[in-house]
C-alpha positions in Angstrom: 14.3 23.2 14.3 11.2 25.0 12.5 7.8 24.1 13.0 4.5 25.3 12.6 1.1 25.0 13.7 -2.5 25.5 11.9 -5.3 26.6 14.7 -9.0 25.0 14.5 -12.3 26.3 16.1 -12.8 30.1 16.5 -8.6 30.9 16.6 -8.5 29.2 12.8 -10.1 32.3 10.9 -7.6 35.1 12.9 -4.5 33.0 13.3 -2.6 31.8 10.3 0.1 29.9 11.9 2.1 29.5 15.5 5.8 28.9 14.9 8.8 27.8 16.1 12.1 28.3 15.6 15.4 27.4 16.8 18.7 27.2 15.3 22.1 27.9 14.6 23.3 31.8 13.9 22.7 32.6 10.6 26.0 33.4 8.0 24.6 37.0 7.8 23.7 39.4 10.5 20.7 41.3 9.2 17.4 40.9 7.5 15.1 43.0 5.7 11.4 41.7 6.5 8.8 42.4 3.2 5.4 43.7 4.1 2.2 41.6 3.6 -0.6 43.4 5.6 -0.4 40.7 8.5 0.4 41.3 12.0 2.3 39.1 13.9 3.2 38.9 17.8 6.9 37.3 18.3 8.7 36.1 22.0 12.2 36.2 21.7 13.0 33.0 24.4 16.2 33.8 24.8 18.1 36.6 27.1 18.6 39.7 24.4 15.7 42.3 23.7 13.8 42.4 20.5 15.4 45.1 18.7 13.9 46.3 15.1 16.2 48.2 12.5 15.0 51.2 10.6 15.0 50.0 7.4 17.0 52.6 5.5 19.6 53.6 8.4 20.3 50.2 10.1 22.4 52.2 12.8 19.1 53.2 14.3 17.1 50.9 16.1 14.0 50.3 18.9 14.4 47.9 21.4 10.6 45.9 22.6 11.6 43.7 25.5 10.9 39.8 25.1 7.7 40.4 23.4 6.1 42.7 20.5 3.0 43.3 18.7 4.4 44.2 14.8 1.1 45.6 13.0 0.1 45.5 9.5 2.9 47.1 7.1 3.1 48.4 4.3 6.9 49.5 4.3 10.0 46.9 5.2 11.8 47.1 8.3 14.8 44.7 9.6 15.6 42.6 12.3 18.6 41.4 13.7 19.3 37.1 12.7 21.7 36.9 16.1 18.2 37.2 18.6 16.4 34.5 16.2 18.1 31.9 17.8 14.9 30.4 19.8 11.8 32.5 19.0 8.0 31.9 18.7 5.2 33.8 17.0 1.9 33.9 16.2 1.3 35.0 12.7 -2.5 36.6 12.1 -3.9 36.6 8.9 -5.2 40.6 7.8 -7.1 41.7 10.6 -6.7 38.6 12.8 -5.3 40.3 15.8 -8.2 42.9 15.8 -10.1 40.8 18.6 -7.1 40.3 21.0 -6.8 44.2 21.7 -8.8 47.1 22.5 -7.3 50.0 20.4 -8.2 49.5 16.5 -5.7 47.8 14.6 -5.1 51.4 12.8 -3.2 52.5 15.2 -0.4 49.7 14.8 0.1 50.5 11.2 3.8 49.9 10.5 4.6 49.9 13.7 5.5 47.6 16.3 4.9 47.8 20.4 6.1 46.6 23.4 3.3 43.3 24.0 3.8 44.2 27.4 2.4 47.7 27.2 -0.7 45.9 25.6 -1.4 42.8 27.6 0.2 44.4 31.2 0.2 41.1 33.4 -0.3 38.4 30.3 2.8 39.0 28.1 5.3 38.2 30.8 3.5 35.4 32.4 3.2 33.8 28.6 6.7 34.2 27.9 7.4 32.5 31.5 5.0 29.5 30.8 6.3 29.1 27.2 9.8 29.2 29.2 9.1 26.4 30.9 7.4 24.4 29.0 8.3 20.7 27.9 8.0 20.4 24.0 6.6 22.0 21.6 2.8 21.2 21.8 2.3 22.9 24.9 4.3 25.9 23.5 1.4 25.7 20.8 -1.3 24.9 23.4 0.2 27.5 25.9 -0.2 30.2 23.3 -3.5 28.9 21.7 -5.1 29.3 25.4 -3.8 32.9 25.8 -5.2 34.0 22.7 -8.5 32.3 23.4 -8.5 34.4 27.0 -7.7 37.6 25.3 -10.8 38.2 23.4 -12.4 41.3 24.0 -14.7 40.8 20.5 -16.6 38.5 18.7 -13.6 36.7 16.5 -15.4 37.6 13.0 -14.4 40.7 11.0 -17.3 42.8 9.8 -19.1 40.8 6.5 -17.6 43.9 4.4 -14.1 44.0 5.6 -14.5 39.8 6.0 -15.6 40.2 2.1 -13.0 42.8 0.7 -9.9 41.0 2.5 -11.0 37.7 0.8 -11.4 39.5 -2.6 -8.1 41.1 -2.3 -5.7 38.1 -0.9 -7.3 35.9 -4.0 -7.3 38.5 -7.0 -5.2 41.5 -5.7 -4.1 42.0 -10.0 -7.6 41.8 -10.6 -9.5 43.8 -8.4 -10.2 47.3 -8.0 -11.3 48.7 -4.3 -14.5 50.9 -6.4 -15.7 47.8 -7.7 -15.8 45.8 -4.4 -16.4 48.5 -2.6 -19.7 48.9 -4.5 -20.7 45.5 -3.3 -20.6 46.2 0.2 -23.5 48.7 0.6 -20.9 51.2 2.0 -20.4 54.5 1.8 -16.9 55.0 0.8 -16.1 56.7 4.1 -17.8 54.2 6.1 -16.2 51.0 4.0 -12.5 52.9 4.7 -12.9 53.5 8.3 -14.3 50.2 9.0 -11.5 48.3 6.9 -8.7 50.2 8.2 -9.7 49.9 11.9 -10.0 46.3 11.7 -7.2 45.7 8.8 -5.1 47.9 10.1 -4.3 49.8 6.7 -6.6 51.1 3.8 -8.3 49.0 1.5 -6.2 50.6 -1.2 -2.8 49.9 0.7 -3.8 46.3 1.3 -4.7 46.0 -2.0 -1.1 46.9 -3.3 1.1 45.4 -0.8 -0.9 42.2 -1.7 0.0 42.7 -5.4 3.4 43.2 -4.0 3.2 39.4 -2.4 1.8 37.9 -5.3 5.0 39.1 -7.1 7.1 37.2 -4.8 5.3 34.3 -4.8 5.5 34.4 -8.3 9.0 34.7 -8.9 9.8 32.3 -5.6 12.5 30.1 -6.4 12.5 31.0 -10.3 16.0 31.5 -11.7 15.2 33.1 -15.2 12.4 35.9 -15.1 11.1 37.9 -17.0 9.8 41.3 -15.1 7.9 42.7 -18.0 5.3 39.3 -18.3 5.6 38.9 -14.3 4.2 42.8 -13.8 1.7 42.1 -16.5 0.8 39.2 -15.0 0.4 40.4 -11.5 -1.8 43.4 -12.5 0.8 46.0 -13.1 0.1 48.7 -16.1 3.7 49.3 -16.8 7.0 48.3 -16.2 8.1 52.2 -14.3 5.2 51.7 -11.8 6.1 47.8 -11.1 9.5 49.0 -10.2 8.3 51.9 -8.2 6.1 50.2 -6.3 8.5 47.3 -5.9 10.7 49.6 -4.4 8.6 51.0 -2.3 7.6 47.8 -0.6 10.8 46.6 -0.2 13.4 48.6 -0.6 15.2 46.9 -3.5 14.9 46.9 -7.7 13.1 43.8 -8.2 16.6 42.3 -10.0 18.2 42.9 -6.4 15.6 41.1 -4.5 15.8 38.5 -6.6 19.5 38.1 -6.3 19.4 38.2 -2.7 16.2 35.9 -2.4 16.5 32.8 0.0 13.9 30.4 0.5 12.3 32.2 2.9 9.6 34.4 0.8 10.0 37.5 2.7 13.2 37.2 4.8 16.1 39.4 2.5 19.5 38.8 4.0 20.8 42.8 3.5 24.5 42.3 6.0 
């Protein structure tokens, strides 16, 4: 069972979507997550702690409890398909879980944390409440009331950030940071440090790792592709810095990916 669930009112500009998702065990054991700038909180509901891989050394692992803040990345990282057997999250767009916590959402950059650590009492009594809940709609209503409790800022991003993360998501292969950085107002110090404490990363990583998605998205569910036209297309100079950056967003040759793509855009099966 997968299903998801679009917030109105104040939660619709931070939160992307709620899920859901229950089902059997997956045929392979492992996944390798792609970055795309967007945190995301995530409940395991069943027994087994959240544990997350390192990406190149999947013998090596953190374990996060029932609950865990995963910040805005820029770098893959993998989790294990046996403990996505009944989970639910709340995906943020950029920046969206800025409001919800009081540290800047800088210091969660590729990283993830305990939720209990950040939300002491809250987390647990969520997960308890989501627990026992009947169906699906107060899972969604449950989680929709927690965030609108946790607010500890006005849910709007500063109009530059607001401005630049709109700019990026739309036209990240035609858009420079300079140029929109010049219609802010900002000082480039000020635009960076303002961006990355509410985004989580720099302008100029969230930039790039959105090129990076609009790659994918491009080449979703294609079977013949060709890399030179999709780099060119997607704002990429040459074909040796598509492939490094690629790479260094996901951790596979863009032929790989591709050959281990399912239909979930940024889900790799890796074991």
């Amino acid at each position: 069972m997968n299903r998801l669930h679009h917030p109105a009112g104040p939660l619709g500009s931070l939160v992307k979507c709620f899920w859901y998702w229950e089902g059997a065990p997956q045929t392979h054991t492992k996944e390798r997550l792609m970055p795309n700038g967007e945190p995301a909180i995530i409940f395991n509901l069943r027994n087994d702690p959240i544990r997350i891989y390192d990406s190149g050394d999947t013998d090596r692992y953190s374990t996060f409890g029932h609950a865990v803040l995963s910040g805005a990345h820029t770098r893959s990282f993998v989790i294990d398909t046996a403990q996505q057997d009944r989970v639910v999250g709340i995906q943020f767009h950029p920046g969206g879980s800025f409001p919800f916590f009081r540290m800047p959402a800088s210091e969660f950059e590729n990283t993830s944390l305990p939720l209990a650590g950040l939300w002491p009492s809250t987390a647990n009594d969520l997960r308890e409440q989501l627990l026992a809940a009947p169906n699906l709609d107060v899972i969604f209503a449950l989680m929709e009331r927690c965030l609108l409790e946790q607010l500890l800022r006005p849910p709007e991003l500063h109009p530059a950030v607001h401005y630049a993360r709109a700019l990026f998501c739309r036209e990240p292969h035609a858009t420079t940071v300079s140029r929109v950085m010049d219609k802010t107002g900002l000082s480039q110090r000020r635009f960076i440090e303002i961006f990355r404490n509410q985004i989580g990363i720099t302008p100029k990583a969230f930039c790039r790792v959105r090129r990076f998605q609009r790659v994918l998205e491009t080449v979703h569910r294609v079977r013949q592709i060709d890399w030179t036209e999709v780099a060119l297309n997607c704002g990429y100079y040459d074909q040796p810095h598509f492939i490094h950056d690629f790479q260094a967003f996901s951790g596979f040759t863009p032929t790989a990916y591709h050959a281990r793509a399912t239909e979930h855009l940024n889900h790799v099966p890796i074991a």
